[in-house]
NULOKOL-110236 format. One record per residue (C-alpha): residue number from 1; x, y, z; residue in three letters. Coordinates in nm, 4 decimals, padded with zeros to 6 digits, always signed. Layout:
// residues N
{NUM,{X,Y,Z},ala}
...
// end
This chain:
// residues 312
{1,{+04.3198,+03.8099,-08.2250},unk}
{2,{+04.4296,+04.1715,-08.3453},unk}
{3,{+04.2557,+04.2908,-08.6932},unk}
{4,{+04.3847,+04.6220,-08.9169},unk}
{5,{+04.1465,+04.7317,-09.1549},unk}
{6,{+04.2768,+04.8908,-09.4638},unk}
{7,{+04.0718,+05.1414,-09.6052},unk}
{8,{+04.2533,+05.1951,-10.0202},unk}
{9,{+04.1423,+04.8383,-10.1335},unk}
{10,{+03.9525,+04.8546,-10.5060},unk}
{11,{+03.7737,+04.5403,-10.5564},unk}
{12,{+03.6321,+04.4866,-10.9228},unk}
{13,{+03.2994,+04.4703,-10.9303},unk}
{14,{+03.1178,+04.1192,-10.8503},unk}
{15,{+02.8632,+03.9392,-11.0925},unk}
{16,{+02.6112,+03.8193,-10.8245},unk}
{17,{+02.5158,+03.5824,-11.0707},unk}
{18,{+02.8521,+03.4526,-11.0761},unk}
{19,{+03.0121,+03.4667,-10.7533},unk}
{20,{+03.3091,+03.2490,-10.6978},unk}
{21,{+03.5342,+03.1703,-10.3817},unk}
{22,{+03.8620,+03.0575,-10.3398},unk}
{23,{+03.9181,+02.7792,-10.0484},unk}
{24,{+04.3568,+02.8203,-09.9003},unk}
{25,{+04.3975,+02.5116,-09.6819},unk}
{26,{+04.7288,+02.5999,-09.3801},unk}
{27,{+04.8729,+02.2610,-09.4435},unk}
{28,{+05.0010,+02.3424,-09.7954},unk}
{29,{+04.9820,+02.7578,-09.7279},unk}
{30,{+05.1115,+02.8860,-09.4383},unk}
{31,{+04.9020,+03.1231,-09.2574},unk}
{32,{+05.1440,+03.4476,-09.3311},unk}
{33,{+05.1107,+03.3503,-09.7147},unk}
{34,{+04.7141,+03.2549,-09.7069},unk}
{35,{+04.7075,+03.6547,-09.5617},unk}
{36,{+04.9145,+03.7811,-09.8781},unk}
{37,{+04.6821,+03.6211,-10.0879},unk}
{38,{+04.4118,+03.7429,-09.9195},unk}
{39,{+04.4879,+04.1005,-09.9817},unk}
{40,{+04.4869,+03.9979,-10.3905},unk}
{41,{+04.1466,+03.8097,-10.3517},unk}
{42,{+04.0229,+04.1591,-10.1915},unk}
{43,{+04.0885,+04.3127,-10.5110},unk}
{44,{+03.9351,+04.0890,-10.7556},unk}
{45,{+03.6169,+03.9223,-10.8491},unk}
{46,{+03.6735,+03.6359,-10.5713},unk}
{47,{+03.3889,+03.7145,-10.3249},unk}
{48,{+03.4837,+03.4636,-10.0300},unk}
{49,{+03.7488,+03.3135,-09.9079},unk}
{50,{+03.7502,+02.9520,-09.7107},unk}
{51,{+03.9678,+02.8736,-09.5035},unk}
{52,{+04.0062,+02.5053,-09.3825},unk}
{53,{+03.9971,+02.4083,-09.0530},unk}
{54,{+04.1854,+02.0661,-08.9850},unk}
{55,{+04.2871,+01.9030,-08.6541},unk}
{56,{+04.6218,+01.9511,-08.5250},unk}
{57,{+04.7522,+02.2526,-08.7301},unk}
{58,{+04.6660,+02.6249,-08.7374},unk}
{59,{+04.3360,+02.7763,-08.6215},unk}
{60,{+04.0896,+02.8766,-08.8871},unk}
{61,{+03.9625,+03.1585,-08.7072},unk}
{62,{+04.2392,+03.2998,-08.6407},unk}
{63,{+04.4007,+03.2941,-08.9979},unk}
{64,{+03.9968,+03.4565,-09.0700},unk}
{65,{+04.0911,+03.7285,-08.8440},unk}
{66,{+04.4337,+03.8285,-09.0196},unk}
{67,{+04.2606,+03.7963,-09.3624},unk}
{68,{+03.9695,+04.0237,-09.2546},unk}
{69,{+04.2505,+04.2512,-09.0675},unk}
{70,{+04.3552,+04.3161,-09.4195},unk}
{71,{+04.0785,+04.3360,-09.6880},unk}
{72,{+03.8070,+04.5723,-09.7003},unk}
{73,{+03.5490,+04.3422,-09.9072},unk}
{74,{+03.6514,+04.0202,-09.9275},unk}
{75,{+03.3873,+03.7827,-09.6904},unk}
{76,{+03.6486,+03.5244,-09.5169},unk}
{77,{+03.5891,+03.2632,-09.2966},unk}
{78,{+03.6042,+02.8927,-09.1672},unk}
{79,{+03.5502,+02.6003,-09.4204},unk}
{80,{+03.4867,+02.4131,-09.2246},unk}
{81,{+03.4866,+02.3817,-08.7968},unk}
{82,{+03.3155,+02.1993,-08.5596},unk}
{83,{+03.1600,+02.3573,-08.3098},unk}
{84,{+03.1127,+02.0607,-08.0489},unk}
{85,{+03.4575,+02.0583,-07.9945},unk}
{86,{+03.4508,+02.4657,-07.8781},unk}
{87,{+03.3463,+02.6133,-07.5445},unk}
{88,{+02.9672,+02.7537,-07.6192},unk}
{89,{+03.0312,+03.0943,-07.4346},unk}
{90,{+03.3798,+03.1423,-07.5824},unk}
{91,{+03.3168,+03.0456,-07.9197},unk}
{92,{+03.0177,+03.3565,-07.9347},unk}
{93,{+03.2885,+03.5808,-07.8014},unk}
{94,{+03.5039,+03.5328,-08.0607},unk}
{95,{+03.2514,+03.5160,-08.3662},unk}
{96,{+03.1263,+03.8101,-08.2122},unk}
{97,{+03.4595,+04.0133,-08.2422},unk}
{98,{+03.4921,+03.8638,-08.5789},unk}
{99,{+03.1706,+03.9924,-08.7072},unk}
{100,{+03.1714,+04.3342,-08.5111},unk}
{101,{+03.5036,+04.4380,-08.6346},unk}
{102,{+03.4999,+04.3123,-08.9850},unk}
{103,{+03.1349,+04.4553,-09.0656},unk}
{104,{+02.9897,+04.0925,-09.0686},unk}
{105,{+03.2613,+03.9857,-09.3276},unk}
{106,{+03.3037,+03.6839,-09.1444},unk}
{107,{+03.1741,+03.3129,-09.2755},unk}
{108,{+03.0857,+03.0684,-09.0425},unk}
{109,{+03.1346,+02.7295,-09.2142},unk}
{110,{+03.0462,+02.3966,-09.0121},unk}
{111,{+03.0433,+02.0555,-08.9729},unk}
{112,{+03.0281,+01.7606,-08.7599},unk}
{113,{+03.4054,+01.5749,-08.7782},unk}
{114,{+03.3769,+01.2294,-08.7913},unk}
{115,{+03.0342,+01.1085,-08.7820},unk}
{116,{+03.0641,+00.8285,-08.5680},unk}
{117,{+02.8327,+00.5302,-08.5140},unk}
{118,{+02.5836,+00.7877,-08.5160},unk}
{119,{+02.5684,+01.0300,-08.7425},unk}
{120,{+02.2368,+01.1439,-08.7411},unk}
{121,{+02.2753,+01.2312,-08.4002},unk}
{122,{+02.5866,+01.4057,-08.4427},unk}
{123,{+02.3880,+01.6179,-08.6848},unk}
{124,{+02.0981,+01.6821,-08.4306},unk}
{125,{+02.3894,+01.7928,-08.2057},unk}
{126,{+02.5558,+02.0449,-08.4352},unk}
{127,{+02.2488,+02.1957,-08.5548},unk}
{128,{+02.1110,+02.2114,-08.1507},unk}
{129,{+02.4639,+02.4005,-08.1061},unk}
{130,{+02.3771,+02.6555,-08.3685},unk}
{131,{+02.1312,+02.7101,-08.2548},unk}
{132,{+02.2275,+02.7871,-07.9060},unk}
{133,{+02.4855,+03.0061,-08.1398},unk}
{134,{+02.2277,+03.2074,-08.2601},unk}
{135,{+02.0333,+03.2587,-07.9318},unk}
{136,{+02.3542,+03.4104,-07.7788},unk}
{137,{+02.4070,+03.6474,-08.0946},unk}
{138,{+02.0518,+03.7946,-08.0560},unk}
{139,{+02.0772,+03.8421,-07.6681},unk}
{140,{+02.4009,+04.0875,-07.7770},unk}
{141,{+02.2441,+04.2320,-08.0864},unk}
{142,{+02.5161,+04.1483,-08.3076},unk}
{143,{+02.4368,+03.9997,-08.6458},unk}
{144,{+02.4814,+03.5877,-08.6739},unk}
{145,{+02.7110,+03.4890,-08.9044},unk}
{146,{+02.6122,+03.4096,-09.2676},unk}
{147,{+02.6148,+03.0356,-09.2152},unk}
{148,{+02.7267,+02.7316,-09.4647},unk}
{149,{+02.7035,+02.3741,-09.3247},unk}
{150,{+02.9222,+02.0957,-09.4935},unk}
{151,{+02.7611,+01.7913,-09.6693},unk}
{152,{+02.7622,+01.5044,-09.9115},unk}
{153,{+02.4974,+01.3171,-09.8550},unk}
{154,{+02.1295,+01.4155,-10.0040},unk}
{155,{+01.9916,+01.2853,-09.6273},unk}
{156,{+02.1933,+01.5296,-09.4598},unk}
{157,{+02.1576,+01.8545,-09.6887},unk}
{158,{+01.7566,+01.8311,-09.6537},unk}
{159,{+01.8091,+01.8009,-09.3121},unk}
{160,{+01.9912,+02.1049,-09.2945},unk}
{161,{+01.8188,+02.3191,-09.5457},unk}
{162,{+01.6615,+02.5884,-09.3835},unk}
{163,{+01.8849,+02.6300,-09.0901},unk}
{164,{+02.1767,+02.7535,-09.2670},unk}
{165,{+02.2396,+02.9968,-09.5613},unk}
{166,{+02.4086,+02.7384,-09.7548},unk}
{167,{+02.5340,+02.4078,-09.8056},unk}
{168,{+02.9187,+02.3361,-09.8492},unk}
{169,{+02.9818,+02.0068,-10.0424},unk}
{170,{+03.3224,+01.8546,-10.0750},unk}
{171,{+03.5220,+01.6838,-10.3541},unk}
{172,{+03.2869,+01.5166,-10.5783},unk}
{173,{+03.2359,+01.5503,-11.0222},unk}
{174,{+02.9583,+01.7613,-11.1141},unk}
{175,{+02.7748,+01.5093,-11.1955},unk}
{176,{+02.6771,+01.4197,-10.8596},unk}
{177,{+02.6901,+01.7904,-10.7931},unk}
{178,{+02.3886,+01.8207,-11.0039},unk}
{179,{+02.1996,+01.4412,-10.8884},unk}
{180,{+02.2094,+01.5936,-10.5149},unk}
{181,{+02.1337,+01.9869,-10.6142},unk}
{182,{+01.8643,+01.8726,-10.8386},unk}
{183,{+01.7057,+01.6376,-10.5934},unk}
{184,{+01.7598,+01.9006,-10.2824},unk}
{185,{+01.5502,+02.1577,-10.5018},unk}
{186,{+01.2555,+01.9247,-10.5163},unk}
{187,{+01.2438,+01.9295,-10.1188},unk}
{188,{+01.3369,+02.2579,-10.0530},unk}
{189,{+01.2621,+02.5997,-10.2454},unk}
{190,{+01.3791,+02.8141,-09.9710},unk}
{191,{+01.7086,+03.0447,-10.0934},unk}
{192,{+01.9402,+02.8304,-10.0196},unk}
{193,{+02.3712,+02.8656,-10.1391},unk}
{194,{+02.4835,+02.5841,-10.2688},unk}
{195,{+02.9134,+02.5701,-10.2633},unk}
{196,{+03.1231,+02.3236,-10.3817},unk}
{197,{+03.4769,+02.2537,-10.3052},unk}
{198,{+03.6489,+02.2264,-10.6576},unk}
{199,{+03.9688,+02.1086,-10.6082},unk}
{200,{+04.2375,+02.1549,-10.8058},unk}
{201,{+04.6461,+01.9908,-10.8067},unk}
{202,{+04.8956,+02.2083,-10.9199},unk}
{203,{+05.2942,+02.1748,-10.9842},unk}
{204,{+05.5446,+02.2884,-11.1759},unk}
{205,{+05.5826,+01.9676,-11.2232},unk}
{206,{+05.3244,+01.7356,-11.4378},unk}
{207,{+05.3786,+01.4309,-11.2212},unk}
{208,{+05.4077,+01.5357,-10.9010},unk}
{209,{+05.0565,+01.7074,-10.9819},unk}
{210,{+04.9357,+01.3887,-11.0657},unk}
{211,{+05.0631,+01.2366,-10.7610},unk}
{212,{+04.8900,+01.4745,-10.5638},unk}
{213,{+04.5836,+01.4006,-10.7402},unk}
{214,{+04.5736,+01.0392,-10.7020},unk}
{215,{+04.7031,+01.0753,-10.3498},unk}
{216,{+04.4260,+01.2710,-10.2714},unk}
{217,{+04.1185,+01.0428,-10.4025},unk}
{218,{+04.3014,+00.7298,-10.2549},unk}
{219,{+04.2780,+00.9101,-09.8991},unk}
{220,{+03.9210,+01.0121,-09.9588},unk}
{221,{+03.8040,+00.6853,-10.0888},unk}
{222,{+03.9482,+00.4934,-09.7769},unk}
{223,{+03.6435,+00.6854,-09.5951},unk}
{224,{+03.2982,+00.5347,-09.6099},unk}
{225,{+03.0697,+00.7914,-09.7348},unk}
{226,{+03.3271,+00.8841,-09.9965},unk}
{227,{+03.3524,+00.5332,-10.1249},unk}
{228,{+03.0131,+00.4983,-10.1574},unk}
{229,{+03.0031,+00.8173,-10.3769},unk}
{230,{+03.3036,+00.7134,-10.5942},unk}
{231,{+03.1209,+00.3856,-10.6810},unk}
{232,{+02.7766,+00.5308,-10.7128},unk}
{233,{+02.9187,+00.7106,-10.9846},unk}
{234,{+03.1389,+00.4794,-11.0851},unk}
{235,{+03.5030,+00.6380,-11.0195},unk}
{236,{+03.5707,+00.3593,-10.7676},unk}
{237,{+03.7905,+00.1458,-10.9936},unk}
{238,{+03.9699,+00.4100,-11.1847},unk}
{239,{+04.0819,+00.5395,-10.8069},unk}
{240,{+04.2280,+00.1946,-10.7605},unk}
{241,{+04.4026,+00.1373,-11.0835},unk}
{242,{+04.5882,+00.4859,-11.0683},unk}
{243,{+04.6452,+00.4195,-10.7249},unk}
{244,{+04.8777,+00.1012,-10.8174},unk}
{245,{+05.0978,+00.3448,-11.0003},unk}
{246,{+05.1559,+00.5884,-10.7042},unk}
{247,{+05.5312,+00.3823,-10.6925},unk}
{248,{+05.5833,+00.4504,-11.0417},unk}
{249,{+05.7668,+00.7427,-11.2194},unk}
{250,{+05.4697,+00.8408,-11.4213},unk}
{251,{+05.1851,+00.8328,-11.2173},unk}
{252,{+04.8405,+00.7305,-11.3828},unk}
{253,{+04.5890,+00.9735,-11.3897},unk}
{254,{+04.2686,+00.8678,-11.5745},unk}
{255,{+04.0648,+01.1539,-11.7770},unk}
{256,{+03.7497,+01.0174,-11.5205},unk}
{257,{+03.9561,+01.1658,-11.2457},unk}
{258,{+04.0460,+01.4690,-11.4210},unk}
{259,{+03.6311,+01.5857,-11.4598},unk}
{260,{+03.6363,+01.5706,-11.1170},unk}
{261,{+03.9950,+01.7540,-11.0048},unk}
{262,{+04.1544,+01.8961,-11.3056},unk}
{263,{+04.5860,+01.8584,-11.2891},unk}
{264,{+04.8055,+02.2257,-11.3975},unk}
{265,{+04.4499,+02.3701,-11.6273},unk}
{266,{+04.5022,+02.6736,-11.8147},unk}
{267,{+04.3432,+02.9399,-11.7229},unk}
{268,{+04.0678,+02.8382,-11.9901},unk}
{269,{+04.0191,+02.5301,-11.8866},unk}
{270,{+03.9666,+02.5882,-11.4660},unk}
{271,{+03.6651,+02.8220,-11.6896},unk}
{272,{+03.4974,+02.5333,-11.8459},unk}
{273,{+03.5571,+02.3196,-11.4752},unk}
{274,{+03.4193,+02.5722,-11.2835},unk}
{275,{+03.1340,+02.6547,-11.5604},unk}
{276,{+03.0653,+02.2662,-11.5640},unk}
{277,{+02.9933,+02.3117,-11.1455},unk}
{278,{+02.7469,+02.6526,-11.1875},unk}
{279,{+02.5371,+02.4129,-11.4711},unk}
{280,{+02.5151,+02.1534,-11.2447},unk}
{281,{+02.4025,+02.4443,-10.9966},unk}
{282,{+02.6074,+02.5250,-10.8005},unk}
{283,{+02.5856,+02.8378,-10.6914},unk}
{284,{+02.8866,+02.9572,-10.5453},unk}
{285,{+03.1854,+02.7074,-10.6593},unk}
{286,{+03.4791,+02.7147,-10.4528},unk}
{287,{+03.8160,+02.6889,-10.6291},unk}
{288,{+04.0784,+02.4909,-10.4041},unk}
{289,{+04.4145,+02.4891,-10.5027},unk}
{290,{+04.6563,+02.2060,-10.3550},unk}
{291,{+05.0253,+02.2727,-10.3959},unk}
{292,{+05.3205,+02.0253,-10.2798},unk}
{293,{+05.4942,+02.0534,-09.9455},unk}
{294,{+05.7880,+02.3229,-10.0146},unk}
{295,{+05.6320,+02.4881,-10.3193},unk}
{296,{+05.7530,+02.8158,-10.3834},unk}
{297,{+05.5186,+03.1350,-10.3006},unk}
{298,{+05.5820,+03.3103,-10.6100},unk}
{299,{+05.3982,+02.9959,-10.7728},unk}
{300,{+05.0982,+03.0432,-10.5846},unk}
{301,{+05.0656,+03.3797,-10.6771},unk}
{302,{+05.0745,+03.2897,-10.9964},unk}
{303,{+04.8014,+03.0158,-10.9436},unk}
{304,{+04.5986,+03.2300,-10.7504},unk}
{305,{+04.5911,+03.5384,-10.9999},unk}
{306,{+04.5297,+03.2007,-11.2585},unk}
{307,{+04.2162,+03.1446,-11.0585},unk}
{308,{+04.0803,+03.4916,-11.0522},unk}
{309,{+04.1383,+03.5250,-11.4140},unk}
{310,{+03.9616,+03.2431,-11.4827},unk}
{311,{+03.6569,+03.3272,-11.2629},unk}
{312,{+03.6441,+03.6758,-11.5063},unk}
// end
């Protein structure tokens, strides 16, 4: 893990009250381009970068190092890992290194994998192995990373509340965005982040970005706790009629689906999406851009300078 720190970068200046972060997943950006990028989020208003961490292909803290390597103050970090499946002692080494060579630049975003029969002891375990985390950090003086644990469930981000500096909530409208947030708030007044993967489908062209789309909330809905979401608020049915066209030329794409991950917006209208997410309070919305496999880097670019323009 070898990190070069550059020392020229000019970052505009940050609205604290309006921080945004971008979220580069290694299945659709290769770790050599996610680094590129990460030298134009350094010099933006972008104030974190997630990178996710998904079985089977590249390491997240890895690609974390190389983006800290070069960017001077963009915070970078996992989005999320799961720390039950790492070695305790080797796992501190490496946050360590991480944190002492990027001047605690590095965020440590967690979660449990699949839940399992038992999720709410899978939970106990994570937050036990944090904690063990944290004990190590103290015995070596360095500083424990800032922290962001992954939920979607009310149950689970009250549980975690407290323990963390923030909660990291994945692919759901702001409607429920603002049902959980607003519910949280009454159990907890603690400073607490609250982030919120926003993702977005983009192509060059119109219906392949749709497919994505659709694609996307057909895989999520085929998992329990993601179902139950879709038909609490009642996207459950739209998911299923757009996903009978997924054979079709033209793709389907219902408006309901659209509130919740917009297809190709302009630059004005990823504003009003990610304004829709800060009123429903979210405090640190996380812009995730999917591409198709093969898409050309020069288009990412462009949809990552999109992005930052929009979060102006």
């Amino acid at each position: 893990m070898i990190l070069i720190f550059l020392t020229t970068t000019k970052r505009k200046k940050l609205d604290s009250a309006k921080k945004t972060a971008v979220a580069l997943r290694s299945q659709v950006i290769s770790p050599s381009e996610i680094v590129k990028l990460s030298k134009v989020l350094d010099q933006s208003v972008i104030s974190t970068l997630f990178i996710p961490d998904l079985p089977g292909v590249y390491d997240s803290l890895e690609i974390s190092a190389a983006c800290l390597g070069v960017s001077k103050g963009l915070h970078a970090g996992s989005g999320v890992f799961r720390p039950l499946e790492h070695d305790l002692q080797q796992l501190v080494r490496r946050l360590s290194t991480l944190q002492s060579l990027s001047e605690n630049r590095y965020i440590m975003g967690v979660g449990t994998g699949s839940p399992g029969p038992y999720p709410g002891e899978k939970v106990s375990l994570m937050l036990q192995r944090l904690d063990e985390i944290r004990t190590a950090f103290k015995e070596t003086n360095d500083n424990y990373p800032e922290c962001y644990i992954a939920a979607l469930r009310l149950g689970i981000a009250k549980r975690v509340a407290g323990k963390c500096d923030g909660i990291l909530l994945n692919f759901c409208p702001p409607q429920y965005a603002k049902m959980l947030v607003d519910a949280l708030r009454k159990s907890f007044s603690g400073n607490l982040e609250i982030s919120c993967y926003l993702k977005v489908f983009y192509s060059p062209s119109e219906a392949m970005a749709r497919k994505l789309g659709v694609e996307e909330f057909v895989k999520y809905n085929s998992f329990p706790q993601y179902h139950a979401m879709f038909e609490a608020i009642g996207l459950s049915q739209d998911i299923l009629s757009a996903s009978r066209t997924l054979g079709n030329n033209d793709v389907g794409y219902p408006e309901s689906l659209r509130v919740t991950s917009p297809i190709n917006p302009s630059i004005d209208e990823l504003r009003t999406y990610v304004t829709a997410f800060r009123d429903s309070g979210i405090t640190l919305p996380c812009v995730y851009p999917y591409f198709a496999d093969g898409e050309s880097f020069e288009f990412k670019h462009e949809t990552v300078r999109n992005i930052i323009s929009a979060a102006e």
